[in-house]
C-alpha positions as CSV (number, residue, x, y, z in Angstrom):
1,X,-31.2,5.6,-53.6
2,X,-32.5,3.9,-50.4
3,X,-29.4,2.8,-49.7
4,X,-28.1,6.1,-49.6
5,X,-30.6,8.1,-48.0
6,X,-30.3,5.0,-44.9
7,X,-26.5,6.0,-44.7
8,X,-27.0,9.6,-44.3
9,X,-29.4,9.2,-41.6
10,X,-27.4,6.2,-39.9
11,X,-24.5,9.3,-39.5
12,X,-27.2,11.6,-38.6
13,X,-27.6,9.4,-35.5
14,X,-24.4,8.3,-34.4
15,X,-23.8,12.2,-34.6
16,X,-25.8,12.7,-31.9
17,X,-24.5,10.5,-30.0
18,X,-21.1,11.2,-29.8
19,X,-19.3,13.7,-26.9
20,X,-18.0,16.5,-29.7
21,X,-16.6,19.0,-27.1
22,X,-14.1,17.1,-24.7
23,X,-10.5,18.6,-24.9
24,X,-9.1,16.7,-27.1
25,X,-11.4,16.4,-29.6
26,X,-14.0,18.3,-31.1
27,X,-15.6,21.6,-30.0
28,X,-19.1,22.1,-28.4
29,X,-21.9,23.4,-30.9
30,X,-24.0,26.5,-29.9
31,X,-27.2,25.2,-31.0
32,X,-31.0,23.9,-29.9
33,X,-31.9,20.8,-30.9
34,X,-35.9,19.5,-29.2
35,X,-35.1,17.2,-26.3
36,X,-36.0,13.7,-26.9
37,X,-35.9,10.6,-24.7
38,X,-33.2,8.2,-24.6
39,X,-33.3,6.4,-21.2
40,X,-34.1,6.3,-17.6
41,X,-30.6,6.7,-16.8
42,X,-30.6,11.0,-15.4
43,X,-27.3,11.4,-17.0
44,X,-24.1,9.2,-18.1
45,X,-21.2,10.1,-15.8
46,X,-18.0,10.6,-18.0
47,X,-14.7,10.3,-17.8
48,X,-15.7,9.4,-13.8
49,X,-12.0,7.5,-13.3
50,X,-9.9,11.0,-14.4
51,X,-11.1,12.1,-10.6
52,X,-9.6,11.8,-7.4
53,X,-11.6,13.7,-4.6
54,X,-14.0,16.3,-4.9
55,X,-11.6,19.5,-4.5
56,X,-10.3,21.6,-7.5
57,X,-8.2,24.4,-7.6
58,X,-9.2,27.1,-10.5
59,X,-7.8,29.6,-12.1
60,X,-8.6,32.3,-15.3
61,X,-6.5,32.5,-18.5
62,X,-4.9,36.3,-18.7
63,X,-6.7,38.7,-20.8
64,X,-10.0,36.8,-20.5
65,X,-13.2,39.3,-21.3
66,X,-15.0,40.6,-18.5
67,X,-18.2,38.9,-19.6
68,X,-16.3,35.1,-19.9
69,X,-14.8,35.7,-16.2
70,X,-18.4,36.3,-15.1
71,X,-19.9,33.7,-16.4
72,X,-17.2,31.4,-15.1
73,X,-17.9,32.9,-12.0
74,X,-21.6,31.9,-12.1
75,X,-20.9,28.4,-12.9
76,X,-17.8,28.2,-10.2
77,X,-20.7,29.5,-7.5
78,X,-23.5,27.2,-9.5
79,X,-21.4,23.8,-8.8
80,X,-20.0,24.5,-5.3
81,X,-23.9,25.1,-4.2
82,X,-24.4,21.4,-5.2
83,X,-21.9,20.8,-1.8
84,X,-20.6,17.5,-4.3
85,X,-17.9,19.5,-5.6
86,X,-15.3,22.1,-4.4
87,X,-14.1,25.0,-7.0
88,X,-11.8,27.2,-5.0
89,X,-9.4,29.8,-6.0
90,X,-5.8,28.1,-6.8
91,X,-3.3,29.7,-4.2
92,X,-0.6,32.1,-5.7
93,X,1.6,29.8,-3.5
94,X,1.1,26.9,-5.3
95,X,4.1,25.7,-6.8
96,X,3.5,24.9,-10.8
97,X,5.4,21.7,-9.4
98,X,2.9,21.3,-6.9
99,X,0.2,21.2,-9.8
100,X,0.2,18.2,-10.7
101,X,-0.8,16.1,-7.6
102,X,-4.0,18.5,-7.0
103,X,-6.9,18.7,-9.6
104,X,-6.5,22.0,-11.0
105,X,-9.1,23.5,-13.2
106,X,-8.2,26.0,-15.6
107,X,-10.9,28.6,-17.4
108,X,-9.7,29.6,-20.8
109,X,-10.0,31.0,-23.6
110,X,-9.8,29.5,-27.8
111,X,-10.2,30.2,-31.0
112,X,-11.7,28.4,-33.7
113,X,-13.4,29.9,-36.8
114,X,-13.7,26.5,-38.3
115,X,-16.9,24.5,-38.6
116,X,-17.6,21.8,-37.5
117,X,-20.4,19.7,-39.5
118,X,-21.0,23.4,-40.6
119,X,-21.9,24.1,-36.8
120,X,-20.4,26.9,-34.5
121,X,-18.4,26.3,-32.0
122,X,-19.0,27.8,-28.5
123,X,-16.6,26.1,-26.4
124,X,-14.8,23.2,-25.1
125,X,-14.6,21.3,-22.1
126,X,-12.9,18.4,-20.4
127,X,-10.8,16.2,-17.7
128,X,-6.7,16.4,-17.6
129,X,-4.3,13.2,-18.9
130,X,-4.0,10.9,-15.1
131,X,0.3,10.5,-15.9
132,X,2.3,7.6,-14.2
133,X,5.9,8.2,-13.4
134,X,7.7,5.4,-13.0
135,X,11.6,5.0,-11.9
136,X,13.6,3.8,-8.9
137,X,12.1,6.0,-6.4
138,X,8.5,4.6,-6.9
139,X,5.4,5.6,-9.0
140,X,4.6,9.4,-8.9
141,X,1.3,10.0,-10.9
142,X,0.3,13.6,-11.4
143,X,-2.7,15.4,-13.6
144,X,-2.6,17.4,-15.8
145,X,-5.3,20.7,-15.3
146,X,-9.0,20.1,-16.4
147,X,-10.1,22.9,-18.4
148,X,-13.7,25.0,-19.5
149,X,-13.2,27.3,-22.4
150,X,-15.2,29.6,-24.3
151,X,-14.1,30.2,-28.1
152,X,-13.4,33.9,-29.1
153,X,-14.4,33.3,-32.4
154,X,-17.7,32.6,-31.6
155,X,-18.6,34.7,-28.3
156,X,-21.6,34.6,-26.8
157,X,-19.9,33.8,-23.5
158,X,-23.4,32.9,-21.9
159,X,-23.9,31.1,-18.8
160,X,-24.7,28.4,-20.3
161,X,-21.9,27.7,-22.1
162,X,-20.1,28.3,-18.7
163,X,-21.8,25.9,-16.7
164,X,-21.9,23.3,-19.5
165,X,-18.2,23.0,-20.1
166,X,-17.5,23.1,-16.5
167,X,-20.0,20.0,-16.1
168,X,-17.6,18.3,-18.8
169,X,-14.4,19.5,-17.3
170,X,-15.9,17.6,-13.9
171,X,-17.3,15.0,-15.6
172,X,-20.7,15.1,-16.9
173,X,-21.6,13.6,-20.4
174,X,-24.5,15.1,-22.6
175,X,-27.8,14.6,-21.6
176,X,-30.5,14.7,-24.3
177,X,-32.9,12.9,-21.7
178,X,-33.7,15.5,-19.7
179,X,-34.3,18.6,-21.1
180,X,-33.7,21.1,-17.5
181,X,-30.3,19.6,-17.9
182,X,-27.5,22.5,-18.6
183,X,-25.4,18.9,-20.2
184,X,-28.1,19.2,-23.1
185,X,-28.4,21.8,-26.0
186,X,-32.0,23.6,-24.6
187,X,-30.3,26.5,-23.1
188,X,-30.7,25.7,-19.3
189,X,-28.5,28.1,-17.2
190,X,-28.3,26.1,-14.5
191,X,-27.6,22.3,-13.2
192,X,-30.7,20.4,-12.7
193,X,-31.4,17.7,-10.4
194,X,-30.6,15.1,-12.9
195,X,-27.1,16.8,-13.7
196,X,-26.4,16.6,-9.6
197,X,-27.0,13.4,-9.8
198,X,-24.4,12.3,-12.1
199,X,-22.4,14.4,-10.1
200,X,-23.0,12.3,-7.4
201,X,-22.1,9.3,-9.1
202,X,-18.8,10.5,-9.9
203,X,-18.1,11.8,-6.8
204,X,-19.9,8.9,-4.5
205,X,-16.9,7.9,-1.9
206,X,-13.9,10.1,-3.1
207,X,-12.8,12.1,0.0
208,X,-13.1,16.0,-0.3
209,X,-9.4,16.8,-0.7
């Protein structure tokens, strides 16, 4: 019986752990969990290597609710205060060829009635696939478009949910450590110090554009 309780707890923890809403895995959790302590570190930087200066080009998925756009649009003025990053409108005249050797960040929209761990999911957020091109011309390496999403199923299209999956999409990890951070589950609207920090981190020596 020990034995089994200890197991059930030991995936308890590694639960928490783990990033659940990057794009290609699982789905971020609309849920408040008490902030608890686990470092000095302000926040983890992730995916810091899927970034090559501090300049992205957005854009909105069609039909996208009113409410998700402004959100979005919060989050987009929210991260370009921090003067770390960039967000600016993607030109009409940009070439879908063109794409791939800028970071492009797209705002969408998903849905998924599915639970996960019998949890809600509120959105999604993460960095693009870095791809190498290879042949006798030389190497040609392109991106493909970081993304922030909100899910329809579940729609609270809050600004927190906007600002946290744009942190992933730019490369912030949770962070349970602080709880003013908008990376946690607390409900914070807004980045906190500690969340510009791992921005900086990230960022620290990549040229704006």
């Amino acid at each position: 019986m020990l034995k089994k309780y200890a197991f059930g707890l030991g995936i308890l923890v590694l639960g928490l752990f783990c990033q659940f809403d990057n794009i290609s895995a699982k789905a971020d959790y609309s849920f408040s969990i008490k902030p608890f302590k686990l470092g000095t570190i302000p926040t983890t930087p992730l995916y810091s290597k899927n970034h090559f200066n501090r300049t992205y080009y957005y854009y909105f998925d069609s039909q996208m609710p009113a409410k998700a756009k402004s959100a979005f649009r919060y989050a987009i003025k929210d991260f370009n205060r921090t003067k770390v990053v960039y967000l600016k409108p993607k030109p009409a005249s940009m070439k879908p060829s063109q794409t791939g050797r800028h970071q492009v960040l797209r705002f969408g929209m998903y849905t998924n009635e599915k639970k996960e761990n019998g949890l809600d999911a509120s959105g999604h957020g993460g960095p693009g696939n870095i791809n190498t091109h290879i042949d006798y011309k030389g190497t040609t390496v392109t991106h493909d478009p970081y993304i922030a999403a909100m899910n329809r199923a579940h729609p609270s299209y809050s600004r927190q949910v906007a600002v946290h999956e744009t942190g992933h999409a730019l490369g912030l990890a949770h962070n349970f450590s602080d709880p003013d951070s908008v990376m946690n589950y607390w409900r914070a609207s807004k980045l906190s110090k500690s969340d510009i920090a791992g921005l900086k981190i990230i960022y620290k020596g990549l040229p704006i554009k």
